[in-house]
PDB file with SEQRES, HELIX, SHEET and CRYST1 records, atoms N, CA, C and O in Angstrom:
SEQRES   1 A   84  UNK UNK UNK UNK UNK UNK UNK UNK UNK UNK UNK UNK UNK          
SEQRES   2 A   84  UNK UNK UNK UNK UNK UNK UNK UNK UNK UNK UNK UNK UNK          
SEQRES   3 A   84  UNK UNK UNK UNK UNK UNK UNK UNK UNK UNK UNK UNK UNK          
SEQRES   4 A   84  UNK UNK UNK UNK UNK UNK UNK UNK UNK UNK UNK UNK UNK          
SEQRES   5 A   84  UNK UNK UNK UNK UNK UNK UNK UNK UNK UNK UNK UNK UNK          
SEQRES   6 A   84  UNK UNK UNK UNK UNK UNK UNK UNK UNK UNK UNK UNK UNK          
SEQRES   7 A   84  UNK UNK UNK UNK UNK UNK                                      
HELIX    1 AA1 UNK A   31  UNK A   33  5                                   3    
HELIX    2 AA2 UNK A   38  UNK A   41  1                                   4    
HELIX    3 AA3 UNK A   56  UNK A   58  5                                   3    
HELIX    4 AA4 UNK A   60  UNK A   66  1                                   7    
HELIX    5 AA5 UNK A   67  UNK A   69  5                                   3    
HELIX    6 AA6 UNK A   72  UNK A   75  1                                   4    
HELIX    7 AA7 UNK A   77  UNK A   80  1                                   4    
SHEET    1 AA1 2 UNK A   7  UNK A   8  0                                        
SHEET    2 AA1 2 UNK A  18  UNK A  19 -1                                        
CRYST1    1.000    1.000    1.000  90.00  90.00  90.00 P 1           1          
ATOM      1  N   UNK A   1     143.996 143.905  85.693  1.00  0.00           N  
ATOM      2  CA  UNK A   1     143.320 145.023  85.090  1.00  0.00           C  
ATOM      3  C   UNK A   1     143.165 144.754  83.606  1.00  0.00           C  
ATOM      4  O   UNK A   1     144.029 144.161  82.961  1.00  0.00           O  
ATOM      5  N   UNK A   2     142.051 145.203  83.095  1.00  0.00           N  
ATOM      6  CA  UNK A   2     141.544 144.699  81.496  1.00  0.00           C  
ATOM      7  C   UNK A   2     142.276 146.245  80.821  1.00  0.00           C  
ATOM      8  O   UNK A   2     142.846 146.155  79.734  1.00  0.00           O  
ATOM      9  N   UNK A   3     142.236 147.112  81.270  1.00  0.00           N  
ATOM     10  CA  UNK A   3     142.984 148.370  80.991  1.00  0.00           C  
ATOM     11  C   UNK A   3     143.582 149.432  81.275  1.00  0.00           C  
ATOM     12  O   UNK A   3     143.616 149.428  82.505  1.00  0.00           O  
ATOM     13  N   UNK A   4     144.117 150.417  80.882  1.00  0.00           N  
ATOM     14  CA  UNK A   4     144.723 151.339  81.236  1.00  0.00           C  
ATOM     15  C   UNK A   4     144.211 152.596  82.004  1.00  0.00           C  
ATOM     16  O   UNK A   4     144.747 153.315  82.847  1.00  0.00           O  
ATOM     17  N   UNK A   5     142.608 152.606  81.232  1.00  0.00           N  
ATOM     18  CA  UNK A   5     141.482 153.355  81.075  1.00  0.00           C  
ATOM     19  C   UNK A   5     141.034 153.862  83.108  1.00  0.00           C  
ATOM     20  O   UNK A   5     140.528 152.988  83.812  1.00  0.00           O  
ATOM     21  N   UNK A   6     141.338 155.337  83.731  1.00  0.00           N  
ATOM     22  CA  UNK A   6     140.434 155.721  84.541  1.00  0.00           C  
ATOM     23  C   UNK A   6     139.278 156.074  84.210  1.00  0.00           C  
ATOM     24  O   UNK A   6     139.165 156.953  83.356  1.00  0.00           O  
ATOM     25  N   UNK A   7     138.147 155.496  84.788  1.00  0.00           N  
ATOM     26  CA  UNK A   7     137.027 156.187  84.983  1.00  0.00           C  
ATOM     27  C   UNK A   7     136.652 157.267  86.222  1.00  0.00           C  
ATOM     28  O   UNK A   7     137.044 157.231  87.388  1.00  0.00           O  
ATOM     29  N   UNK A   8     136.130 157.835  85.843  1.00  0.00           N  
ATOM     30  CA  UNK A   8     135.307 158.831  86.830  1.00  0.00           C  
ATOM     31  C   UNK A   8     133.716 158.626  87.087  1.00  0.00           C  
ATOM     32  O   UNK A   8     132.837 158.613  86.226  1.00  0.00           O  
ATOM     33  N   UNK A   9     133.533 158.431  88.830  1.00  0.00           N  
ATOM     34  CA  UNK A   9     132.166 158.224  89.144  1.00  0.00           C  
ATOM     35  C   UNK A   9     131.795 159.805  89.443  1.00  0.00           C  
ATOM     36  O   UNK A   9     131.956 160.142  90.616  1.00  0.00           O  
ATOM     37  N   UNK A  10     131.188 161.095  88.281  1.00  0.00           N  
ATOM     38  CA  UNK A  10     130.669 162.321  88.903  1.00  0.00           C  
ATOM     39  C   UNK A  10     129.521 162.251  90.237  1.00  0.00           C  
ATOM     40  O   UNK A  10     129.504 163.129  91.100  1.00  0.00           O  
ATOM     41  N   UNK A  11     128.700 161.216  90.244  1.00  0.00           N  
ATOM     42  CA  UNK A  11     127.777 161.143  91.260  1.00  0.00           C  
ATOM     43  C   UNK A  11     128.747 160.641  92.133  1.00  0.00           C  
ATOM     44  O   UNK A  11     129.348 161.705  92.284  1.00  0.00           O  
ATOM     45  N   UNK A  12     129.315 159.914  92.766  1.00  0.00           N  
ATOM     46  CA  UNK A  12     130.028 159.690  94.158  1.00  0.00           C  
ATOM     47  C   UNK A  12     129.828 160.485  94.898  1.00  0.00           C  
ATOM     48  O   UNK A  12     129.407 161.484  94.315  1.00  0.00           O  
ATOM     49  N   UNK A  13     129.945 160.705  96.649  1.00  0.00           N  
ATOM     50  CA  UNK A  13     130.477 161.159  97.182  1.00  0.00           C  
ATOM     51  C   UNK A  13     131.535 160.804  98.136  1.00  0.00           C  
ATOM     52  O   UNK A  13     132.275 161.451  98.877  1.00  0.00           O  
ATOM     53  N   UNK A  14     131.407 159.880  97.939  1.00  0.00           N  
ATOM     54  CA  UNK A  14     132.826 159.321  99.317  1.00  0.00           C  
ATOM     55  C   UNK A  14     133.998 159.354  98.157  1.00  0.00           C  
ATOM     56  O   UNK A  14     134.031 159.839  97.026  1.00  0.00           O  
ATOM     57  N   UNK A  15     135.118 158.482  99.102  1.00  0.00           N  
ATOM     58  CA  UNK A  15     136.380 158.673  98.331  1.00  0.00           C  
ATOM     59  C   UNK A  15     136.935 158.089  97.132  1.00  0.00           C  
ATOM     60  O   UNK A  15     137.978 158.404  96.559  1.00  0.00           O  
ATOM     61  N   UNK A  16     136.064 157.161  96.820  1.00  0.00           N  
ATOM     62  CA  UNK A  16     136.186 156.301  95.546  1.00  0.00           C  
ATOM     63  C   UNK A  16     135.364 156.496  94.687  1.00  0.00           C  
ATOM     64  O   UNK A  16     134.368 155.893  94.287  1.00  0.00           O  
ATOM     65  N   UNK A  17     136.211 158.007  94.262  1.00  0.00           N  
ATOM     66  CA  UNK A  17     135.297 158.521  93.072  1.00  0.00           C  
ATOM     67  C   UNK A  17     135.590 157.877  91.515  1.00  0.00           C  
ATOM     68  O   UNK A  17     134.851 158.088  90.552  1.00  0.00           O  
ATOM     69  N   UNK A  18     136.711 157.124  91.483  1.00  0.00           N  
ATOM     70  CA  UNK A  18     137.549 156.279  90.353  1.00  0.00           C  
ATOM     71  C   UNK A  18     137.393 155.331  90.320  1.00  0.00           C  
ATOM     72  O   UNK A  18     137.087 154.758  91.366  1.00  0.00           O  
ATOM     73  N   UNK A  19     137.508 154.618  89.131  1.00  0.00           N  
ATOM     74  CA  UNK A  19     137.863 153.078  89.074  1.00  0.00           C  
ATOM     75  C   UNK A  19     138.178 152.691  88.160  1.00  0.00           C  
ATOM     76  O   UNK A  19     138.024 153.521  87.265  1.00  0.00           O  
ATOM     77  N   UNK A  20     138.612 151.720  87.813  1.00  0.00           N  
ATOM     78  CA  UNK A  20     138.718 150.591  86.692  1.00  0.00           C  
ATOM     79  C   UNK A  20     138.852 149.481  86.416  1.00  0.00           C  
ATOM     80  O   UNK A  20     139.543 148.754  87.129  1.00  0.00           O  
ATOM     81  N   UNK A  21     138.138 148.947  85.129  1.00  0.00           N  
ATOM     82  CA  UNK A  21     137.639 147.787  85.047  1.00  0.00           C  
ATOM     83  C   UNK A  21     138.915 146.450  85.175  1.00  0.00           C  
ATOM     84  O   UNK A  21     139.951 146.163  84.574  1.00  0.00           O  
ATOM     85  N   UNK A  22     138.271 145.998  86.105  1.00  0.00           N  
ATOM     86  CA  UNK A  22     139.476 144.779  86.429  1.00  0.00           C  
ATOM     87  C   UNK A  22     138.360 143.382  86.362  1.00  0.00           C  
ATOM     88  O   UNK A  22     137.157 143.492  86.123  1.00  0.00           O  
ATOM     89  N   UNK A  23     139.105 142.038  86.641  1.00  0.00           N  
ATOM     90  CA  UNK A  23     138.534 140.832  86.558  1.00  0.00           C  
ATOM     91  C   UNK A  23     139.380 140.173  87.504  1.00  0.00           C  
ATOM     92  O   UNK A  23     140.520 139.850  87.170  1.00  0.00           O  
ATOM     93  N   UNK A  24     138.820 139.876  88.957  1.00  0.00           N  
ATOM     94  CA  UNK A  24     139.275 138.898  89.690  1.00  0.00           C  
ATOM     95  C   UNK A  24     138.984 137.706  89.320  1.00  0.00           C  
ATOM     96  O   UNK A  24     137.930 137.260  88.867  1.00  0.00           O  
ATOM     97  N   UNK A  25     140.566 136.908  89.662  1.00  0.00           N  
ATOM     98  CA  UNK A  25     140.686 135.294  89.753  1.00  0.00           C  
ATOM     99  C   UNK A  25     140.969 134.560  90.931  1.00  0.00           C  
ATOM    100  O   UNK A  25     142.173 134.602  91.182  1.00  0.00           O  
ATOM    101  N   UNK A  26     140.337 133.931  91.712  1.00  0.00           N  
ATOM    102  CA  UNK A  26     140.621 133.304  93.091  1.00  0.00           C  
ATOM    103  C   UNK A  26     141.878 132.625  92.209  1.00  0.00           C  
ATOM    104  O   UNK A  26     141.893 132.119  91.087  1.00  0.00           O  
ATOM    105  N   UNK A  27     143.042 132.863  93.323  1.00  0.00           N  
ATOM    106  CA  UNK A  27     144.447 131.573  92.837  1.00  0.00           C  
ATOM    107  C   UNK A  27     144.314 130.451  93.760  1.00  0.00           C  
ATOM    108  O   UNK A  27     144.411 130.613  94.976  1.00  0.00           O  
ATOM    109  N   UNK A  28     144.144 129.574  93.340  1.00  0.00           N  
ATOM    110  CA  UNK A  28     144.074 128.229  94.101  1.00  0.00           C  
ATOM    111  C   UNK A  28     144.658 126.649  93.277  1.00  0.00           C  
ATOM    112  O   UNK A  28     145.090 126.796  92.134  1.00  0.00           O  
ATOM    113  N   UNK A  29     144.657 125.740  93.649  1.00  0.00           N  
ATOM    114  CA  UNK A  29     145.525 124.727  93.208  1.00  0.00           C  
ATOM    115  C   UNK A  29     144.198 124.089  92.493  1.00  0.00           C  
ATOM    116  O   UNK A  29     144.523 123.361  91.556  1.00  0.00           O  
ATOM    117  N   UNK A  30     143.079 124.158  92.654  1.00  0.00           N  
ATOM    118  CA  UNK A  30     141.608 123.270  92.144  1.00  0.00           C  
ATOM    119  C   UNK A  30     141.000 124.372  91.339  1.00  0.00           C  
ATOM    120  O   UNK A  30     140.216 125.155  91.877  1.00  0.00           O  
ATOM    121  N   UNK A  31     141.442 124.513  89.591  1.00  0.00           N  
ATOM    122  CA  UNK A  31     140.942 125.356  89.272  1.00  0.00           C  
ATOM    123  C   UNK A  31     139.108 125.481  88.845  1.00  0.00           C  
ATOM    124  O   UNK A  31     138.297 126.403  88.758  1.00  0.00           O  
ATOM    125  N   UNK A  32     139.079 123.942  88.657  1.00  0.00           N  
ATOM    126  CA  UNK A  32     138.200 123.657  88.436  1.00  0.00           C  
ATOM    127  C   UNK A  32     136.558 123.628  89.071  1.00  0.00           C  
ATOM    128  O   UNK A  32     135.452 123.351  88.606  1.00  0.00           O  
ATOM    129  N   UNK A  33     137.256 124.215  90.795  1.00  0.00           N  
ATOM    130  CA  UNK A  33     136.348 124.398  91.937  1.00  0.00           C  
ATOM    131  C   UNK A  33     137.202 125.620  92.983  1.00  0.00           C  
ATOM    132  O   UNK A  33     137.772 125.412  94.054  1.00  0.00           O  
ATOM    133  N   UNK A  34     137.043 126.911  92.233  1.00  0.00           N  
ATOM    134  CA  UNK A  34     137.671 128.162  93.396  1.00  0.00           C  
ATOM    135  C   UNK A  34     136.557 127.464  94.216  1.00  0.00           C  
ATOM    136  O   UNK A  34     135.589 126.710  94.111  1.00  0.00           O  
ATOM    137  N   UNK A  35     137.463 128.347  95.302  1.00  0.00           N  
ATOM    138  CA  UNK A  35     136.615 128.809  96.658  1.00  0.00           C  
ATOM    139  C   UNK A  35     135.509 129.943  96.612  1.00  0.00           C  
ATOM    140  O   UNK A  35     135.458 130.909  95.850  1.00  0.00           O  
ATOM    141  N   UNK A  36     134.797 129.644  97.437  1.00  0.00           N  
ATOM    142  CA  UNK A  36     133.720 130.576  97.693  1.00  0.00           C  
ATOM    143  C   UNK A  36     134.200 131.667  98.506  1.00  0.00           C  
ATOM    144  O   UNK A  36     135.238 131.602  99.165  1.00  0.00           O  
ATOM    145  N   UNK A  37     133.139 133.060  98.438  1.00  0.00           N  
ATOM    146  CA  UNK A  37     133.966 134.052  99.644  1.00  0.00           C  
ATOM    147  C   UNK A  37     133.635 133.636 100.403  1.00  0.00           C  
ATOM    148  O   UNK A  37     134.432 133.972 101.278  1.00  0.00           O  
ATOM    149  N   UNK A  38     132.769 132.910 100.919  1.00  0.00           N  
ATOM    150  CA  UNK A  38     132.582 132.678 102.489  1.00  0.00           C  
ATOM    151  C   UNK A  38     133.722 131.910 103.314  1.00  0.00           C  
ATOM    152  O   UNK A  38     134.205 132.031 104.439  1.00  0.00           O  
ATOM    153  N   UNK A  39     133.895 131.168 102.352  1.00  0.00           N  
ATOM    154  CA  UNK A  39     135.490 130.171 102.945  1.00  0.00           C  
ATOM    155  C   UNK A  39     136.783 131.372 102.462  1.00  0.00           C  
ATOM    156  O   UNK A  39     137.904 131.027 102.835  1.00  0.00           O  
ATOM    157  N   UNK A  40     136.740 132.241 101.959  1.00  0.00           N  
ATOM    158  CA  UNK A  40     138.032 133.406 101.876  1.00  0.00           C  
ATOM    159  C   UNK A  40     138.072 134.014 102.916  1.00  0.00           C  
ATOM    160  O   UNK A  40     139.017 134.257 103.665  1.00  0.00           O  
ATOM    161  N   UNK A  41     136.741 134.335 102.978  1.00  0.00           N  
ATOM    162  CA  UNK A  41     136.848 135.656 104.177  1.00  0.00           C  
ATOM    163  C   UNK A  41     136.310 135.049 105.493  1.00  0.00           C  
ATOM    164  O   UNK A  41     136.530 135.600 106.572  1.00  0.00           O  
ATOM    165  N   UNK A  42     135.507 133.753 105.369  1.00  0.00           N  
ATOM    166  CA  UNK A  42     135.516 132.891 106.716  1.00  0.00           C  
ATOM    167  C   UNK A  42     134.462 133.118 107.674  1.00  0.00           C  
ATOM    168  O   UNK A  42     134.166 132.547 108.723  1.00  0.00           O  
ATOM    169  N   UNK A  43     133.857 134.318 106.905  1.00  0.00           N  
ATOM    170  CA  UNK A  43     132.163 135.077 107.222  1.00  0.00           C  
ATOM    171  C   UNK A  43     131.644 135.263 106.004  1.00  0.00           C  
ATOM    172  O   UNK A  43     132.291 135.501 104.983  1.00  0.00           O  
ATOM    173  N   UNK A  44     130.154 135.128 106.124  1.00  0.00           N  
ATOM    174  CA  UNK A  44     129.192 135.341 104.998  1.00  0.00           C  
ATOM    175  C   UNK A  44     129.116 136.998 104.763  1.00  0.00           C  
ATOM    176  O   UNK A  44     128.901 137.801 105.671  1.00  0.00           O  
ATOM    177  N   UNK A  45     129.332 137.336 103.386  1.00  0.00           N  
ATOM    178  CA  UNK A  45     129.489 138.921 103.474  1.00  0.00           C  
ATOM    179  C   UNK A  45     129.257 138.910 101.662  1.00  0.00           C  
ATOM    180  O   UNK A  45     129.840 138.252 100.800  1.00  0.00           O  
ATOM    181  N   UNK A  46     128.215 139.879 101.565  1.00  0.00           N  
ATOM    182  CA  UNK A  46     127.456 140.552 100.322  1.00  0.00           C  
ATOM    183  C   UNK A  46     128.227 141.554 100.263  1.00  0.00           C  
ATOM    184  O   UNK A  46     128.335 142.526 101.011  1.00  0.00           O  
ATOM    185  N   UNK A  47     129.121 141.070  98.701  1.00  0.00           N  
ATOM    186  CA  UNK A  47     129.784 142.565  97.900  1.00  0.00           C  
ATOM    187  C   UNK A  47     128.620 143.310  97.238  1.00  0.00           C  
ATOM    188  O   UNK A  47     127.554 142.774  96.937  1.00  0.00           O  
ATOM    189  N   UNK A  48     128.906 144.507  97.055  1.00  0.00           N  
ATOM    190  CA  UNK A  48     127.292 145.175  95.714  1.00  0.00           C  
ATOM    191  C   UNK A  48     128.306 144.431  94.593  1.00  0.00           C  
ATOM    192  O   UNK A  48     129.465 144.015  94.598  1.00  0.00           O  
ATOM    193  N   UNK A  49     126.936 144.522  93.403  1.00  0.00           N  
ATOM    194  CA  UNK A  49     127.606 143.897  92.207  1.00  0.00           C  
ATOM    195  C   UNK A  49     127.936 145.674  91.571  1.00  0.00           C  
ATOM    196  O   UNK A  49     128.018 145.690  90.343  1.00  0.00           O  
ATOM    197  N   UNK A  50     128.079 146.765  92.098  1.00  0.00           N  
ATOM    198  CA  UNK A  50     128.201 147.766  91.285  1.00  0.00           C  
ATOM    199  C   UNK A  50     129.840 147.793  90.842  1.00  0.00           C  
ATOM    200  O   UNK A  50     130.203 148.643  90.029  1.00  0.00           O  
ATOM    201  N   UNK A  51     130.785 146.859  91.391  1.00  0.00           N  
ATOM    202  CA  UNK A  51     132.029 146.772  90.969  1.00  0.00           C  
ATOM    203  C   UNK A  51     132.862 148.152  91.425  1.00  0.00           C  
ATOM    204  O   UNK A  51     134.007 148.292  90.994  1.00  0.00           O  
ATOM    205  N   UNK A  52     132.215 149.282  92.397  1.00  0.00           N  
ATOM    206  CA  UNK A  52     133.380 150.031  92.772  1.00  0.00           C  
ATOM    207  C   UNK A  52     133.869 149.490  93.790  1.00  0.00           C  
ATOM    208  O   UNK A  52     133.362 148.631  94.512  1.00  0.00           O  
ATOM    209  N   UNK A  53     135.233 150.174  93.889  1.00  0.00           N  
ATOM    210  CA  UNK A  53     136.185 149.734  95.726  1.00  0.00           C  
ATOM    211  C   UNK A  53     135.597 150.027  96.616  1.00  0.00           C  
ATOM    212  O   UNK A  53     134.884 151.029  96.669  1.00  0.00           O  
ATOM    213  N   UNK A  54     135.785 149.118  97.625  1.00  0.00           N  
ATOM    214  CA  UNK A  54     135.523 148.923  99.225  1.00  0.00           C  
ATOM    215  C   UNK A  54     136.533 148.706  99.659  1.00  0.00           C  
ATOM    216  O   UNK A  54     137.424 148.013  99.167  1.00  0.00           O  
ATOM    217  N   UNK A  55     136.526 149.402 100.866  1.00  0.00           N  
ATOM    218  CA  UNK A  55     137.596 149.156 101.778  1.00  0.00           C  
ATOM    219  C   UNK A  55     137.159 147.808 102.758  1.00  0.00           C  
ATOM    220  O   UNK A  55     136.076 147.938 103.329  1.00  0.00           O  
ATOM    221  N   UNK A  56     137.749 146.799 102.949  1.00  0.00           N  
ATOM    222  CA  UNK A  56     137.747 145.671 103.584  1.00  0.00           C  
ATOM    223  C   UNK A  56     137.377 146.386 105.617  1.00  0.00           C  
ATOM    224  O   UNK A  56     136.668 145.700 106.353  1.00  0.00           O  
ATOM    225  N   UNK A  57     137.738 147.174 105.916  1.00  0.00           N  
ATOM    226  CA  UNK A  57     138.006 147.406 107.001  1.00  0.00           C  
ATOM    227  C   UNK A  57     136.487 148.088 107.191  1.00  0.00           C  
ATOM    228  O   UNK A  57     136.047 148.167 108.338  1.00  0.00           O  
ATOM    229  N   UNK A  58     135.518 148.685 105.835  1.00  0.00           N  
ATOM    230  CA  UNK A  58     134.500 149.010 106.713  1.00  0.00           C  
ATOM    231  C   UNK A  58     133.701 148.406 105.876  1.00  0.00           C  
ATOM    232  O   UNK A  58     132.970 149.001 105.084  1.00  0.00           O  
ATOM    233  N   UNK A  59     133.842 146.368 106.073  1.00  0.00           N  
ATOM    234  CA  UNK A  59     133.138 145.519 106.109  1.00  0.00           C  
ATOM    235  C   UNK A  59     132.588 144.937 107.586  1.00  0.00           C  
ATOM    236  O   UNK A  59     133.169 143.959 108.057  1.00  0.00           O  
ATOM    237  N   UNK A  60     131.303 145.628 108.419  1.00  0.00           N  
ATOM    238  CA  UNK A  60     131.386 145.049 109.939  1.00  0.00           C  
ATOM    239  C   UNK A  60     131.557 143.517 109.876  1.00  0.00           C  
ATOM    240  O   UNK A  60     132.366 142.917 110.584  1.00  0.00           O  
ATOM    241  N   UNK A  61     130.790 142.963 109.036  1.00  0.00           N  
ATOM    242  CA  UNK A  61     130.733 141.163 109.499  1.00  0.00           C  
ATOM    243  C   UNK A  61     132.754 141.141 109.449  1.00  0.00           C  
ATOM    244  O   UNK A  61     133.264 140.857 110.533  1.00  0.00           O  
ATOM    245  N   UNK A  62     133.492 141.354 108.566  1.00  0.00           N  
ATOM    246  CA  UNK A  62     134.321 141.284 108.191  1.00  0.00           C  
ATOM    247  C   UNK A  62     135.577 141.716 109.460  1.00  0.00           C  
ATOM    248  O   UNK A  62     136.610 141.115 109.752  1.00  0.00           O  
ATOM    249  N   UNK A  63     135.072 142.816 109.952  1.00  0.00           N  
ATOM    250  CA  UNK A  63     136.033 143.420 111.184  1.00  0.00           C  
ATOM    251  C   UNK A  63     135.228 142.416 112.588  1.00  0.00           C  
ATOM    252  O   UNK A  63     135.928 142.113 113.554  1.00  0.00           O  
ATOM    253  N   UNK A  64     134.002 142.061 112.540  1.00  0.00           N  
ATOM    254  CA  UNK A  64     133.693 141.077 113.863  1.00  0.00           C  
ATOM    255  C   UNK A  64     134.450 139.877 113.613  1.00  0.00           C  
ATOM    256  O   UNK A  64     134.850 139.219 114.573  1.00  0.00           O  
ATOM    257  N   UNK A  65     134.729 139.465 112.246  1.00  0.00           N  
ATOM    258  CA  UNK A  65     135.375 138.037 112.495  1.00  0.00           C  
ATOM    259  C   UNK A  65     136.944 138.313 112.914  1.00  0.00           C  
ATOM    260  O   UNK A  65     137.504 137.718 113.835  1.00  0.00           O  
ATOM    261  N   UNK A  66     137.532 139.269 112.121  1.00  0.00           N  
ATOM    262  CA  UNK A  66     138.953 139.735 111.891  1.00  0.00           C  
ATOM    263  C   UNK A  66     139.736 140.736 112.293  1.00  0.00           C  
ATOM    264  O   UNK A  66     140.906 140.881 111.940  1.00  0.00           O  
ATOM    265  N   UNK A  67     139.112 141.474 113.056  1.00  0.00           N  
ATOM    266  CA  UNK A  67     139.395 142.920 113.152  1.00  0.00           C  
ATOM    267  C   UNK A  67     140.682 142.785 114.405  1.00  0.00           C  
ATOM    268  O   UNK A  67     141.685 143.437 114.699  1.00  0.00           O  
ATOM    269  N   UNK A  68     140.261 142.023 114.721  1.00  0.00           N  
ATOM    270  CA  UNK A  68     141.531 141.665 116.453  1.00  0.00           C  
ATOM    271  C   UNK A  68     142.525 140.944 116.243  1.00  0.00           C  
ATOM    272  O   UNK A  68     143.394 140.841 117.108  1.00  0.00           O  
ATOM    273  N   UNK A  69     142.639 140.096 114.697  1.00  0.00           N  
ATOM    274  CA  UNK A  69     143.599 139.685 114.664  1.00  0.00           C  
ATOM    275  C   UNK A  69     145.358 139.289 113.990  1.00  0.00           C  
ATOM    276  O   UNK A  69     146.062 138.300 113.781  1.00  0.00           O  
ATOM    277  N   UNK A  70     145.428 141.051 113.831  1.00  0.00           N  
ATOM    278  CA  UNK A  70     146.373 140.827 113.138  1.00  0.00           C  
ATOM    279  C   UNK A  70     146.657 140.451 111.745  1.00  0.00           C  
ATOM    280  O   UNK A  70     145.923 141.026 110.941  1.00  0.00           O  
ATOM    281  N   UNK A  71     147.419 139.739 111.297  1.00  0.00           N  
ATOM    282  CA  UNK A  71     147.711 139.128 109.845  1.00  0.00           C  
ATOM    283  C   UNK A  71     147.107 137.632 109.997  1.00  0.00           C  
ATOM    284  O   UNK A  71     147.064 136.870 109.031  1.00  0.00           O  
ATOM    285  N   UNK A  72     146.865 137.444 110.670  1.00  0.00           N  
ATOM    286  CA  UNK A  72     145.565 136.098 110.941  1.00  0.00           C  
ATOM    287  C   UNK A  72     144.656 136.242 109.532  1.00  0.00           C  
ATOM    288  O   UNK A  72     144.586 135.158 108.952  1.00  0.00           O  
ATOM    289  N   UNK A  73     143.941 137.341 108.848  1.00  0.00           N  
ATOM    290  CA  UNK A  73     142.996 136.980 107.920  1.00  0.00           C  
ATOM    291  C   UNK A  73     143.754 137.019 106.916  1.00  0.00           C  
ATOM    292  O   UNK A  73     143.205 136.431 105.983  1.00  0.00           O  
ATOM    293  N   UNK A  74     145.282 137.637 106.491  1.00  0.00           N  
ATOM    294  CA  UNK A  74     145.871 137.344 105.582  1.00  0.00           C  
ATOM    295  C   UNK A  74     146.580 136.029 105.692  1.00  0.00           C  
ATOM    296  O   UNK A  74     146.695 135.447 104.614  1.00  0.00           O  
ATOM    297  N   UNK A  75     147.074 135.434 106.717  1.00  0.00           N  
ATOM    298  CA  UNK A  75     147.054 134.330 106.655  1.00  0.00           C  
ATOM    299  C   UNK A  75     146.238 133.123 106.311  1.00  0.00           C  
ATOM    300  O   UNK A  75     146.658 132.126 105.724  1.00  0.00           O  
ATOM    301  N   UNK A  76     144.810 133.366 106.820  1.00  0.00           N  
ATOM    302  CA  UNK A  76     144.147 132.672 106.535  1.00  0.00           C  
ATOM    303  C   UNK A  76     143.279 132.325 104.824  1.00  0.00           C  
ATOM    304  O   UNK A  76     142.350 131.551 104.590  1.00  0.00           O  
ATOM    305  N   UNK A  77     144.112 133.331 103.791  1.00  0.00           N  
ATOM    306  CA  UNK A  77     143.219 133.702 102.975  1.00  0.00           C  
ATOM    307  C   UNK A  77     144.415 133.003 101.848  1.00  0.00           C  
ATOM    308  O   UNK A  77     144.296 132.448 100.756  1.00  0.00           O  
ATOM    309  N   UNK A  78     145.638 133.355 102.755  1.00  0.00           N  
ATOM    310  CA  UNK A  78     146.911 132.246 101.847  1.00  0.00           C  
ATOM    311  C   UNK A  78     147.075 130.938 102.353  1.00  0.00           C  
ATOM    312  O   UNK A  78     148.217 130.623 102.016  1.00  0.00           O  
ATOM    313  N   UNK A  79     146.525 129.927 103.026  1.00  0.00           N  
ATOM    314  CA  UNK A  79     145.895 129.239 103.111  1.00  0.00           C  
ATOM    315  C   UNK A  79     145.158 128.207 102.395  1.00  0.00           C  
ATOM    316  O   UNK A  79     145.379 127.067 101.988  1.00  0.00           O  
ATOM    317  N   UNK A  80     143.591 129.571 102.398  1.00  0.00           N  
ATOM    318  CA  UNK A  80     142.920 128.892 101.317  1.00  0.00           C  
ATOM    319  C   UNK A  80     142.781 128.834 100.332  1.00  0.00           C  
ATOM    320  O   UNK A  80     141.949 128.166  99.718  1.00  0.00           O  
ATOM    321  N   UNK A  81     143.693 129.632  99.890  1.00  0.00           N  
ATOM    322  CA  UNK A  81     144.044 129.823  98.152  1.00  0.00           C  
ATOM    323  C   UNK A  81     145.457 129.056  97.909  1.00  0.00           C  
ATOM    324  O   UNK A  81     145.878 129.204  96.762  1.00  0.00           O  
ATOM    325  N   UNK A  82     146.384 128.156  98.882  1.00  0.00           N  
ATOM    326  CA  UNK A  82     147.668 127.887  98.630  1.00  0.00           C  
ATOM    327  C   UNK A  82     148.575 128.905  98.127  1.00  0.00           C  
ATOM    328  O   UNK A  82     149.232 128.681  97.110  1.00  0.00           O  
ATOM    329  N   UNK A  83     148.638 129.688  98.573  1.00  0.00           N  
ATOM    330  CA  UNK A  83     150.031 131.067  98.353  1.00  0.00           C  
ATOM    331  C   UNK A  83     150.887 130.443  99.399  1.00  0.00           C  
ATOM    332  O   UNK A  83     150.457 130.148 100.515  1.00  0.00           O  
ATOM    333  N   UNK A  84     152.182 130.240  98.981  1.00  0.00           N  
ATOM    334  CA  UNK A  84     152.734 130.313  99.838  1.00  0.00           C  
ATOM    335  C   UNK A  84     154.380 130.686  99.180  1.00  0.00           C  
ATOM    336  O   UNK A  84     155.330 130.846  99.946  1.00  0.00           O  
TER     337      UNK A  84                                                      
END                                                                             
């Protein structure tokens, strides 16, 4: 997170009426070449660039690849990032 700072989305209507400004870093051992999401998530899948939260679970491509299996996509995601 870059700050402390909540925002408020007044137009929203679903549940992620908040947010704040953060900056993801893929962790991986090749900093010089992260991974792509397609090799994270192991399906081709378009985030919006509007930067609010999504829930992973009502990603369909995301639940057709993953949805049946358990800690399989968290496994697979420490993996490809080397977490271990």
């Amino acid at each position: 997170m870059l700050n402390n700072q909540l925002y408020r989305d007044t137009n929203a209507e679903d549940e992620f009426n908040i947010y704040r400004i953060v900056q993801v870093v893929w962790m991986t051992d090749n900093w010089e070449h992260p991974p792509e999401n397609d090799k994270v998530f192991d399906c081709s899948i378009h985030f919006p660039q509007s930067g609010k939260a999504i829930k992973l679970e009502n990603i369909q491509k995301l639940q057709t690849r993953w949805g049946k299996e358990g800690l399989a996509f968290q496994q697979h995601v420490q993996s490809v990032l080397n977490i271990y």
